[in-house]
Each structure stands twice: as structure tokens, then as C-alpha cells.
N, CA, C and O atoms as CSV, one atom per row, in Angstrom:
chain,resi,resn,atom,element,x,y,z
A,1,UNK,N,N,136.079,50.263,-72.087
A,1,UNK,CA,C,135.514,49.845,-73.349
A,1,UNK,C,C,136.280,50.553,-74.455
A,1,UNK,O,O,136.311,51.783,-74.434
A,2,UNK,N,N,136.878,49.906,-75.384
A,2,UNK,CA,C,136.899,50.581,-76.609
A,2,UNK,C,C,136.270,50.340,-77.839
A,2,UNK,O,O,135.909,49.239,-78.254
A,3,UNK,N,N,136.146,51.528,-78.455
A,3,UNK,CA,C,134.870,52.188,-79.655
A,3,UNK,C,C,136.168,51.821,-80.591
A,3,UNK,O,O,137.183,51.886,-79.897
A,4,UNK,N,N,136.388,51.540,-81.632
A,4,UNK,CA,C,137.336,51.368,-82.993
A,4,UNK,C,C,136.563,51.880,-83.846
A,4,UNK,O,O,135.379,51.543,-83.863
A,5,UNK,N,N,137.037,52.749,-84.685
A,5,UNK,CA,C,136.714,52.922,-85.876
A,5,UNK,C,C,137.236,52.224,-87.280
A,5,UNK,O,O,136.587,51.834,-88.252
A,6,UNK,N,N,139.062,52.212,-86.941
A,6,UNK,CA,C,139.780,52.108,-88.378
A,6,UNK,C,C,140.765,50.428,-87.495
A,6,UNK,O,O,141.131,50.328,-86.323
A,7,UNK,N,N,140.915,49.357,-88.676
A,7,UNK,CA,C,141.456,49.057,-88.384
A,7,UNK,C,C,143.164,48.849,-87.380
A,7,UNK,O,O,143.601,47.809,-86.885
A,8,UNK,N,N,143.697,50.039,-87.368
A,8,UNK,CA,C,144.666,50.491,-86.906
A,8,UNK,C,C,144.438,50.802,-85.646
A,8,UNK,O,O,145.532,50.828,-85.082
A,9,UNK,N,N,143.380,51.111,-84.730
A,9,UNK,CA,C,143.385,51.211,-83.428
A,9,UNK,C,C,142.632,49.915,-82.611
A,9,UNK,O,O,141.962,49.950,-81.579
A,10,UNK,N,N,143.001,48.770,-83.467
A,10,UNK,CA,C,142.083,47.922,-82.423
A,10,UNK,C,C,143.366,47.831,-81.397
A,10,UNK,O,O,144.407,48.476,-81.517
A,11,UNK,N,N,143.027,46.802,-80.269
A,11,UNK,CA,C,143.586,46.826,-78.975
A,11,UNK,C,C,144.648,45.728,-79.460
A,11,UNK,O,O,144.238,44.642,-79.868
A,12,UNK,N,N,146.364,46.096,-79.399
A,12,UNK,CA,C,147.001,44.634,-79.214
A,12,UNK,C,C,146.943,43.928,-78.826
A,12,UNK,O,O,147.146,42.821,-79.324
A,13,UNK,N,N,146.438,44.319,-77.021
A,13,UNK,CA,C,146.366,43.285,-75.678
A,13,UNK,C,C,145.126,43.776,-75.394
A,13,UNK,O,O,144.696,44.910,-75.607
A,14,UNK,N,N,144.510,42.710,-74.829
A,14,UNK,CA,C,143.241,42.570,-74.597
A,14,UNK,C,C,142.882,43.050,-72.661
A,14,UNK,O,O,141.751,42.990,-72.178
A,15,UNK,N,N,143.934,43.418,-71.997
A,15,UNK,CA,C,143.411,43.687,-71.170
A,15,UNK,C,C,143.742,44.883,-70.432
A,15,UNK,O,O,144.825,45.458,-70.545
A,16,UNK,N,N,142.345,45.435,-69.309
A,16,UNK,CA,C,142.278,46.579,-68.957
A,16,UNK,C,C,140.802,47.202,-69.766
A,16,UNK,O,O,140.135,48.224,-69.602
A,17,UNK,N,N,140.711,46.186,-70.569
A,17,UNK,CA,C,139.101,46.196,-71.331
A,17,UNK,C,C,138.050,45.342,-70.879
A,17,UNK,O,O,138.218,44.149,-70.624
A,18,UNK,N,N,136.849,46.015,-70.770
A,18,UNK,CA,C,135.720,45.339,-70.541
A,18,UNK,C,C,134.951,44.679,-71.760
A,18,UNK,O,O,134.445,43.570,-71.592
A,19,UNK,N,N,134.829,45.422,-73.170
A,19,UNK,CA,C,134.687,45.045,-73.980
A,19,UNK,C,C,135.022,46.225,-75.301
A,19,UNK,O,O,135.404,47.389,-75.183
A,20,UNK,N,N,134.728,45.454,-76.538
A,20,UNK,CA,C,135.475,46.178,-77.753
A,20,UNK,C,C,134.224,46.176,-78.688
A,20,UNK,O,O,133.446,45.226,-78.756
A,21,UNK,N,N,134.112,47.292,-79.377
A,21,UNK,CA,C,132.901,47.647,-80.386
A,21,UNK,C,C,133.381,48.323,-81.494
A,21,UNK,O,O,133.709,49.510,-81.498
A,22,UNK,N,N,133.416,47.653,-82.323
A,22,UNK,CA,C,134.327,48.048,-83.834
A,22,UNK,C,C,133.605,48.174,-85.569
A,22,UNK,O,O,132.819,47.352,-86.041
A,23,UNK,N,N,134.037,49.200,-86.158
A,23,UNK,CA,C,133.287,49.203,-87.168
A,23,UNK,C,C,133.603,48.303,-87.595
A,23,UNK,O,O,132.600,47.737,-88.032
A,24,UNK,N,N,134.859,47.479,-87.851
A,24,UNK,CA,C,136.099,46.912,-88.471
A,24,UNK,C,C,136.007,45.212,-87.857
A,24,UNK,O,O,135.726,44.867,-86.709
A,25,UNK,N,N,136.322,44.388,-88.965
A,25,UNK,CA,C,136.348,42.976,-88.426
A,25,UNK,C,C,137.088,43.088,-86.711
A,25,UNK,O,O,137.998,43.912,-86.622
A,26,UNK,N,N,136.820,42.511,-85.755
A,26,UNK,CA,C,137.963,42.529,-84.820
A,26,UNK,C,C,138.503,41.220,-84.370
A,26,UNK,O,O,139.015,41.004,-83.271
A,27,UNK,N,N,138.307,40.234,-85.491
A,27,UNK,CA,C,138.702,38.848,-85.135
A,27,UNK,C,C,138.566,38.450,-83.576
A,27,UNK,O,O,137.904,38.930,-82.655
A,28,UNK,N,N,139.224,37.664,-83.643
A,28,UNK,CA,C,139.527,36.226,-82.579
A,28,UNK,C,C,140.094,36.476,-81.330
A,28,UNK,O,O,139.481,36.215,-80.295
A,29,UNK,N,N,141.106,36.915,-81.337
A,29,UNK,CA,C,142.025,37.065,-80.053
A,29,UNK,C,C,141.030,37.576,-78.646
A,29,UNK,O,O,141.174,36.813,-77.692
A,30,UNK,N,N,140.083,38.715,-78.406
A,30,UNK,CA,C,139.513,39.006,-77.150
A,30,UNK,C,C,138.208,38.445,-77.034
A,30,UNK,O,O,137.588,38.582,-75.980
A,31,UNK,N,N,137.769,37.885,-77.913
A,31,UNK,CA,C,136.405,37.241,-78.024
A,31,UNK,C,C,136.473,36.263,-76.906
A,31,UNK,O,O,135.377,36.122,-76.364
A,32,UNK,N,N,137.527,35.473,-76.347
A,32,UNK,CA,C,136.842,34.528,-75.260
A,32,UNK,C,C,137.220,35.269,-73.523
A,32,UNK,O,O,137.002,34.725,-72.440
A,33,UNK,N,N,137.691,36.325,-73.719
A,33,UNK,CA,C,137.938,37.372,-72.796
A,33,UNK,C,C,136.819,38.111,-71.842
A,33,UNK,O,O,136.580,38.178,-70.636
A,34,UNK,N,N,136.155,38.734,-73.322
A,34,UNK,CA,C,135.393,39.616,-73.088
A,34,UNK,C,C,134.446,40.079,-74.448
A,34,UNK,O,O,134.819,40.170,-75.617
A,35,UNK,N,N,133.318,40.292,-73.967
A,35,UNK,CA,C,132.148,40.565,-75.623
A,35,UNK,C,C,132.743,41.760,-76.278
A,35,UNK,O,O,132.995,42.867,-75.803
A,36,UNK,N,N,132.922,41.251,-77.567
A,36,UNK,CA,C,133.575,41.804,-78.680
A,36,UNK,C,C,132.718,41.930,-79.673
A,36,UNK,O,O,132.534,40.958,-80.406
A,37,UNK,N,N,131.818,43.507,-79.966
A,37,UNK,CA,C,130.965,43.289,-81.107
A,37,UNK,C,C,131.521,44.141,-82.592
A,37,UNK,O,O,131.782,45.344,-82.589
A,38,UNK,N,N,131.600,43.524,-83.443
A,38,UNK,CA,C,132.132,44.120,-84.917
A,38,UNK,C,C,131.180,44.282,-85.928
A,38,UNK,O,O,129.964,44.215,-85.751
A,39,UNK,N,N,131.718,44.486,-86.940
A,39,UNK,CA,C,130.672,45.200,-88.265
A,39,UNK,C,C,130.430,43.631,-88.734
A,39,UNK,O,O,129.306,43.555,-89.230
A,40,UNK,N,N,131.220,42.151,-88.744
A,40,UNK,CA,C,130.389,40.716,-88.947
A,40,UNK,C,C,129.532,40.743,-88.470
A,40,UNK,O,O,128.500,40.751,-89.141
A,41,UNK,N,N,129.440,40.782,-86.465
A,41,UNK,CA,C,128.773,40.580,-85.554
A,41,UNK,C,C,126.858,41.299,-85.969
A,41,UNK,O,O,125.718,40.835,-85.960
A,42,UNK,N,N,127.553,42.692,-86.293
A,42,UNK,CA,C,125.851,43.455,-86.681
A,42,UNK,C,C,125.792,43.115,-87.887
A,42,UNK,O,O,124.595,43.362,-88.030
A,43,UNK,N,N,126.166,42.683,-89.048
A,43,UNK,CA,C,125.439,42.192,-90.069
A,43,UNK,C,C,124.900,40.537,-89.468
A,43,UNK,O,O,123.671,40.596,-89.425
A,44,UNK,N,N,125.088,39.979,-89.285
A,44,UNK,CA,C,124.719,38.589,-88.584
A,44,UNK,C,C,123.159,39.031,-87.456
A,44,UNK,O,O,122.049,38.507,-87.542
A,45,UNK,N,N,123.540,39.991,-86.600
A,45,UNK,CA,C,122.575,39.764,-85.279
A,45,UNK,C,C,121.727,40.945,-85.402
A,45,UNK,O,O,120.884,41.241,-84.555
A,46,UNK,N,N,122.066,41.949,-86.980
A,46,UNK,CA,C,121.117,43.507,-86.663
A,46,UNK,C,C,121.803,44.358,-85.868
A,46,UNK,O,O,123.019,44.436,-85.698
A,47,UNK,N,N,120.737,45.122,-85.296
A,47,UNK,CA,C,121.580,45.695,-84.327
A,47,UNK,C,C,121.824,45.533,-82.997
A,47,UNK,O,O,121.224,44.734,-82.278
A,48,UNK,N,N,122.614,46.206,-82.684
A,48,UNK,CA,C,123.652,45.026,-80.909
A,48,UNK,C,C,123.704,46.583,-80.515
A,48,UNK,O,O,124.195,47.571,-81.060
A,49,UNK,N,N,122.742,46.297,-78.939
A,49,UNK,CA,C,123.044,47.445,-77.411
A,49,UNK,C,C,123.643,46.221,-76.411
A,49,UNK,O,O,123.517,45.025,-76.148
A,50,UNK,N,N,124.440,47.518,-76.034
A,50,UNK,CA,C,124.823,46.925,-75.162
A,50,UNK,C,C,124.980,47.722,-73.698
A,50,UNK,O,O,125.407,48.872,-73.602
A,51,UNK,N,N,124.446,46.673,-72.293
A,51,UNK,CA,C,123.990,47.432,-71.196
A,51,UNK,C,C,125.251,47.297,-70.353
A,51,UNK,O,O,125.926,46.269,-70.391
A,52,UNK,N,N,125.598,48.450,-69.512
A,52,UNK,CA,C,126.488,48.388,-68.475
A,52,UNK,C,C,126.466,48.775,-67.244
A,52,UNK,O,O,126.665,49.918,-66.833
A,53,UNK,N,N,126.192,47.701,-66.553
A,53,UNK,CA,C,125.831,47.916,-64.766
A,53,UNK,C,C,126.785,47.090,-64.167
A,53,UNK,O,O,127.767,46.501,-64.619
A,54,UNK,N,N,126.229,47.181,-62.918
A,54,UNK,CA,C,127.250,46.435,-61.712
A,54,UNK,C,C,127.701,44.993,-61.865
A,54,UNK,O,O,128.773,44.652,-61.366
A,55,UNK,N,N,126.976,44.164,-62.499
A,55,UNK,CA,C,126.903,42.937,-62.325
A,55,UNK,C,C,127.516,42.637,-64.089
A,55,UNK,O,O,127.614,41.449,-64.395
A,56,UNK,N,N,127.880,43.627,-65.110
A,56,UNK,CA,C,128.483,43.480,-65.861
A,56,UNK,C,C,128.188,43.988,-67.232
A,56,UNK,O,O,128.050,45.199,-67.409
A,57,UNK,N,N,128.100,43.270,-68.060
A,57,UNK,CA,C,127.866,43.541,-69.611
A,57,UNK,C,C,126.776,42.787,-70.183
A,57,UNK,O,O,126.868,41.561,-70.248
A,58,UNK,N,N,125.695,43.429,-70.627
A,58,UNK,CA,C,124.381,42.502,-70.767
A,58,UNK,C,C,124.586,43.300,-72.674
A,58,UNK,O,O,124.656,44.509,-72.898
A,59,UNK,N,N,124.625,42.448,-73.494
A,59,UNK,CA,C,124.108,42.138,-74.561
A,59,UNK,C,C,122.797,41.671,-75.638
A,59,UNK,O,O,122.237,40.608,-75.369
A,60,UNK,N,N,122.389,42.341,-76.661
A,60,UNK,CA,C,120.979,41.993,-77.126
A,60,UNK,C,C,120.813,42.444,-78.611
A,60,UNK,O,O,121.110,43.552,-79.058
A,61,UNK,N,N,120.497,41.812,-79.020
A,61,UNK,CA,C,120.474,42.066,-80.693
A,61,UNK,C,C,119.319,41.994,-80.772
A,61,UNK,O,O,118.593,41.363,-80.003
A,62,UNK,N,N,118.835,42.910,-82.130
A,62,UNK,CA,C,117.969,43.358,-82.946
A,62,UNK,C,C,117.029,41.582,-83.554
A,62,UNK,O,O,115.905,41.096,-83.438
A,63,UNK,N,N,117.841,41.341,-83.943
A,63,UNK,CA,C,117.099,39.884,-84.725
A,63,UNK,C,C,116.941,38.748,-83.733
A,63,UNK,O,O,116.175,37.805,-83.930
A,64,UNK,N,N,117.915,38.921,-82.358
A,64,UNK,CA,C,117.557,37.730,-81.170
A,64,UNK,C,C,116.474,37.827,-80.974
A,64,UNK,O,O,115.736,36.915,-80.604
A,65,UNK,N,N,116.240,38.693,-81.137
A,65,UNK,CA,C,114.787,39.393,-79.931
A,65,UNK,C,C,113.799,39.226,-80.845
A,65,UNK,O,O,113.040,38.351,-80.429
A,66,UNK,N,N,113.415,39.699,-82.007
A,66,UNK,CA,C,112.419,39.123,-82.783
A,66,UNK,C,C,111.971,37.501,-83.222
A,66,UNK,O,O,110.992,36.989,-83.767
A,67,UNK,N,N,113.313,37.000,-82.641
A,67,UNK,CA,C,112.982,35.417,-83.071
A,67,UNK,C,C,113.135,34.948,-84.367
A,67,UNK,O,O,113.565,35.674,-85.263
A,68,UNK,N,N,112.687,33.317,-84.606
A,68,UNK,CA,C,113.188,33.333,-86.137
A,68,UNK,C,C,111.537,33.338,-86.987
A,68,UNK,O,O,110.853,32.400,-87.395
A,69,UNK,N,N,111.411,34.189,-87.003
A,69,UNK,CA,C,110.336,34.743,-88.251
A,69,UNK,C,C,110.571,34.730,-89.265
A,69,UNK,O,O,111.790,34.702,-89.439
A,70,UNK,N,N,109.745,34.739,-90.553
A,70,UNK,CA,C,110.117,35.111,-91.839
A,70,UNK,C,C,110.723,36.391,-92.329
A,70,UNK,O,O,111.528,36.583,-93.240
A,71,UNK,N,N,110.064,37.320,-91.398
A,71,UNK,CA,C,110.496,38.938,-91.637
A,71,UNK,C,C,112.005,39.172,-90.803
A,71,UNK,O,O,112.593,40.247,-90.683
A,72,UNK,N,N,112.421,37.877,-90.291
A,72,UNK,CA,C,113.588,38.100,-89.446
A,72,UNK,C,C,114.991,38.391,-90.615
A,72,UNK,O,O,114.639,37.867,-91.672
A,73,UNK,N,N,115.793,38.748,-90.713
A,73,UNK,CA,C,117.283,38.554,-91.692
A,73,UNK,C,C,117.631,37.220,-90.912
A,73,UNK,O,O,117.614,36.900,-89.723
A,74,UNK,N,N,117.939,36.610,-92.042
A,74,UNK,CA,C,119.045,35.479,-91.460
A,74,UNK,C,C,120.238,35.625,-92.366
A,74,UNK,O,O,120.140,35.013,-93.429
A,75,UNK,N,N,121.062,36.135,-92.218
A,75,UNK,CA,C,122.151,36.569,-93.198
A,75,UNK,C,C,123.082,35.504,-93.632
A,75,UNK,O,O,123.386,34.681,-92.769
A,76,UNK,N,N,123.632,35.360,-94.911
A,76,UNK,CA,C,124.494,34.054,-94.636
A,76,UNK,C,C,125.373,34.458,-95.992
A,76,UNK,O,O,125.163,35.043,-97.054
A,77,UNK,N,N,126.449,33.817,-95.342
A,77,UNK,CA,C,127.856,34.434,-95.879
A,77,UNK,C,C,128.105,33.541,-97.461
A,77,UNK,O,O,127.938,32.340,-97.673
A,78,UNK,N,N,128.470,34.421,-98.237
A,78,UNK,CA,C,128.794,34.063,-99.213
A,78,UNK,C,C,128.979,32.335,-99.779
A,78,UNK,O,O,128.208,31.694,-100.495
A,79,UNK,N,N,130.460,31.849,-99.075
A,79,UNK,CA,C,130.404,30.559,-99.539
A,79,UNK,C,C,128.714,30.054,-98.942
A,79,UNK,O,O,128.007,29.567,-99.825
A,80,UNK,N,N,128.263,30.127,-97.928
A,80,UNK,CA,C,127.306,29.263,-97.697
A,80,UNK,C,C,125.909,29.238,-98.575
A,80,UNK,O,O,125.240,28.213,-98.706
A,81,UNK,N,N,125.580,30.453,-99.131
A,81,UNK,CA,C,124.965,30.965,-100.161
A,81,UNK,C,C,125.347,29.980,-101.533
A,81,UNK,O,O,124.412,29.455,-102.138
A,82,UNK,N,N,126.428,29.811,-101.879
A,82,UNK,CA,C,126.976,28.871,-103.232
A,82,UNK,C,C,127.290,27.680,-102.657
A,82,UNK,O,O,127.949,27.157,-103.556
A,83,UNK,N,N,127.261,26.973,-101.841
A,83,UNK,CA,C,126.665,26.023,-101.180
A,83,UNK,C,C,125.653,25.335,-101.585
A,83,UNK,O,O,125.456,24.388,-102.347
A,84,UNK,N,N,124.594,26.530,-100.400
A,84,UNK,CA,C,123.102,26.062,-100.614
A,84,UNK,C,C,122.051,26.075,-102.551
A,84,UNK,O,O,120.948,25.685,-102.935
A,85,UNK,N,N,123.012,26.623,-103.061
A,85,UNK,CA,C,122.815,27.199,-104.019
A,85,UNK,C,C,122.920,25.450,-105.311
A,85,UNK,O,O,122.068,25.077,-106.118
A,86,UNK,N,N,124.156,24.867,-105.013
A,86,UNK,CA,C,124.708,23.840,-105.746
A,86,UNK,C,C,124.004,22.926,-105.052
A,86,UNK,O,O,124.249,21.841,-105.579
A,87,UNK,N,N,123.303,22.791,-104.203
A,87,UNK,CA,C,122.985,21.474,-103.171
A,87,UNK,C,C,121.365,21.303,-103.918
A,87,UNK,O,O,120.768,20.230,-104.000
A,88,UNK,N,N,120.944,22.395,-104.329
A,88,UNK,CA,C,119.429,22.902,-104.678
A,88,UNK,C,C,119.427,22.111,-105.720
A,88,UNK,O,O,118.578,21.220,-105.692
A,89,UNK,N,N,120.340,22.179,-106.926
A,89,UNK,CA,C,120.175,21.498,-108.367
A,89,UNK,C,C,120.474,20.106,-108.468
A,89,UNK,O,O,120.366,19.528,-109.550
């Protein structure tokens, strides 16, 4: 597993990793590899544990698990915000 802090140490090549956990965007490239969680990923899902046993990598977020409630965050990214925003008037 690698922990990233700064953009500069994410992984070039994606393998020899089980998965990648980054403060830092970590784009595209290992995401269909292996679960890749970033600082998008926890603003989107809350917060993300993640379990490691025999049978692999079990994943779970903070806001999955509560469901979609009112008290849930549903976060939404800028353009979609000025979007929904122009669609309203």
C-alpha cells in the first residue's frame, strides 16, 4: 500500500501495489487496477477505512453507510453547482 502525502511521491507504475491513499488528487491511471482513495474521493464519500484481510481490500465510507438522508453531505463540484444554479431561474 502506499500512503502519499505530496504530489511528488505518487506511484509512476502501478504495480507491486495493493492500493494507494493520498492526500493529493491521484487521478486515473491505478484506479481500474486497484482502490485508489484521494483527498476528491473523501470530500465526495466523507470518510473512507479501509479493511485488509485475506480475501483482499474491503472499502466503506462515512456517507455510504448513512444512506441518502438529509443530514447526509452530498457534495457537488463546482461547475455542477452553476449548473444547477442557471437551470433554477
Amino acid at each position: 500500500m502506499a500512503i502519499v502525502t505530496g504530489a511528488t511521491a505518487l506511484p509512476v507504475k502501478c504495480g507491486g501495489l495493493d492500493a494507494i491513499v493520498s492526500q493529493v488528487p491521484a487521478g486515473f491511471r491505478c484506479r481500474s487496477m486497484m482502490p485508489v482513495i484521494d483527498r476528491i474521493d473523501s470530500w465526495r464519500r466523507g470518510a473512507v477505512a479501509l479493511w485488509l484481510d485475506r480475501d483482499g481490500i474491503t472499502i466503506e465510507s462515512a456517507n455510504e453507510i448513512r444512506g441518502d438522508r438529509p443530514w447526509v453531505p452530498h457534495p457537488r463540484a463546482k461547475r455542477e453547482q452553476a449548473r444547477a444554479g442557471t437551470a433554477e431561474r
